[in-house]
N, C-alpha and C positions, 0 to 999 in steps of 0.2 A: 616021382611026385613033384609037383609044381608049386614052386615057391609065391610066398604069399607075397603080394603089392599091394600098396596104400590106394584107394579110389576112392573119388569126391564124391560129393552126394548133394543137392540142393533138394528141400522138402518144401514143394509151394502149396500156399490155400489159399486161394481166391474166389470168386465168386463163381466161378466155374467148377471150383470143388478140390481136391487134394492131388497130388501127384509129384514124384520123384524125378528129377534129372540128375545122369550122371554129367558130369562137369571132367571134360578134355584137353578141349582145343582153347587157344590161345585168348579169345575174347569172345564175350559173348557182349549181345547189347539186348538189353531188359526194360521192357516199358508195356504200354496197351495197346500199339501199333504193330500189326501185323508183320511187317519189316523186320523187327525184330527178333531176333534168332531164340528169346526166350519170351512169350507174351503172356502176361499177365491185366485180368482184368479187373477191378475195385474203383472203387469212389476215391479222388485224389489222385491217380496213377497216372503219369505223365503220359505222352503218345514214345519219347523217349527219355525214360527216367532214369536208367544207373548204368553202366559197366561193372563188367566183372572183367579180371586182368588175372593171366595166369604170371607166377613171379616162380621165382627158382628156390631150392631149400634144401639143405643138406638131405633128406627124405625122398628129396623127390622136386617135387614145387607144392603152391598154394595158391590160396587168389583173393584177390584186392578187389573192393568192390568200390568204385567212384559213382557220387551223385554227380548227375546228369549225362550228356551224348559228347562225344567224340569230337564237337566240334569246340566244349567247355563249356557248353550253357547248362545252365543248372535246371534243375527239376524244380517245379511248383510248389511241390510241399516237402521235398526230402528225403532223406533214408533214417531211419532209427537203427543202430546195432546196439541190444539189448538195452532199448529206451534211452541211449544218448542220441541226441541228433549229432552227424558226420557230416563231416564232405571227403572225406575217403578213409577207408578203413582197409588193415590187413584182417582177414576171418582166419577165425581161428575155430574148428571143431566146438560146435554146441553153440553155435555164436547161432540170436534172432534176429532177422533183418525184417523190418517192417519199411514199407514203401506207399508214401503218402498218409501212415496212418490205419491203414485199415487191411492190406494185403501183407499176409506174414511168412516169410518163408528163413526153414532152420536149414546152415549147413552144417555138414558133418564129413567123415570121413570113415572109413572101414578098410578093415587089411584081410586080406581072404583069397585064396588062391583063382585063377580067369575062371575055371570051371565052375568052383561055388559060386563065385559073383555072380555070374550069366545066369546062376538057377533063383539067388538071389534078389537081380531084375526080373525074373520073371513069378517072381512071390509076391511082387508088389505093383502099384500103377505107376508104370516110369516109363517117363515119355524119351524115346530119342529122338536127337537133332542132330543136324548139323550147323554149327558156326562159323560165318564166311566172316574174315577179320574185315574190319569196316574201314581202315586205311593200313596202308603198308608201315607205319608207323605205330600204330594202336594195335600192338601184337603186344609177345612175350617182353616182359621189363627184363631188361638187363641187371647182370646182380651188381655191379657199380652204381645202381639206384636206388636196391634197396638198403633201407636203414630202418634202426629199431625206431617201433612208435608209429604215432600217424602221420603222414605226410601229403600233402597237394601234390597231384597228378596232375602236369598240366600236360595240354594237346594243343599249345599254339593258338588257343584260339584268338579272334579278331575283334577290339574291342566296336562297341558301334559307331559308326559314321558322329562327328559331333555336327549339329545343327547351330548355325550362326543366323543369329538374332538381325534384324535390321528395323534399327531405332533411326526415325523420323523426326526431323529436328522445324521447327517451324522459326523463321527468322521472325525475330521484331520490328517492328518500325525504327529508322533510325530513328535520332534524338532532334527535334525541332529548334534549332538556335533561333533566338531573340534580335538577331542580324536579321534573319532570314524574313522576318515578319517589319521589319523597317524598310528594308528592299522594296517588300510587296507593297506597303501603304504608298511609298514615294511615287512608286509607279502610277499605280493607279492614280493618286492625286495632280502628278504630270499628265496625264492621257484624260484627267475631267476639265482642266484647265487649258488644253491643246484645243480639247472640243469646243470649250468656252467662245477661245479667244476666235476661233474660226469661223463662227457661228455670228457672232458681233461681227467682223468684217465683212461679210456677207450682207448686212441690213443695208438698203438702199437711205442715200440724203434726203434728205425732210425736201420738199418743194417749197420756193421761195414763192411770195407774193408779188403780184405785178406792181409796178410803180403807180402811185396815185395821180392823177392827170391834176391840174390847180382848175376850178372853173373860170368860167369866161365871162 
């Protein structure tokens, strides 16, 4: 007889309609983007909106769902778990995860032997995948990471380039000294008076009159 094992379960409804994933492999990435190993599509829903992260657990493991992509950018509108807005959450069985508002999907878990399960998937509309880990890094958390509670997931990412301003500076006129205006009048008043006196030297002598003869 085969012994029973814990299996994840994700319950999505979006606009495309209802449907089941069982939840495995190490990481999945969830968004409206085909790319994406789980795709969901609704009003608000990011191209890549959240991770999901397998983490380890006396049980077995679990998984951690982070708002936004692998690289740290966040999603548009966010994840709700059971109406609090997150920026990562450990799921916990019965937990709702709404994503942007409007796409909802419940996880769960069930313990039931491979055989029942397999008839199980096949009782209901459950999509399988496969999820390729999106870096060699963004896999299984190590259990020296996890801690109780919520905690930031981070993935390194890169903050943006900072853009440097370039401020125009317009010189003023220097300052006009009151020398500087004594200067100029001197000048000019030398150079009307050079002209003067040049001008004068230039005029020809008056002609003299002839001498008066005495008559005879």
């Amino acid at each position: 007889m085969d012994s029973n094992s814990e299996y994840h379960l994700l319950n999505i409804e979006d606009e495309t309609g209802k449907r089941t994933i069982p939840l495995d492999a190490a990481t999945y990435s969830v968004g409206r983007d085909t790319s994406n190993a789980i795709v969901i599509q609704g009003h608000g829903v990011s191209r890549q909106h959240a991770l999901l992260l397998r983490l380890p657990s006396p049980s077995g493991y679990r998984y951690r769902i982070v708002d936004g992509n692998a690289d740290g950018k966040r999603s548009a509108n966010g994840i709700l778990v059971n109406g609090k807005r997150v920026q990562s959450h450990n799921l916990n069985p019965g937990d709702e995860i709404s994503f942007g508002g409007h796409v909802k999907a419940h996880y769960t878990t069930v313990s039931m032997a491979e055989a029942e399960f397999t008839k199980y998937l096949n009782s209901i509309n459950y999509h399988s995948i496969k999820a390729v880990p999106l870096t060699t890094t963004a896999t299984i958390v190590d259990e020296e990471q996890e801690h109780e509670g919520v905690e930031e997931t981070n993935f390194n990412a890169v903050p943006p380039p900072m853009v440097e301003k370039t401020v125009r500076f317009t010189p003023s006129p220097p300052p006009q000294s009151p020398l500087l205006w004594i200067v100029v009048i001197a000048v000019t008043v030398a150079l009307v008076l050079g002209i003067g006196v040049a001008v004068w030297q230039q005029q020809p002598p008056p002609e003299q009159a002839p001498p008066t003869q005495p008559e005879s």
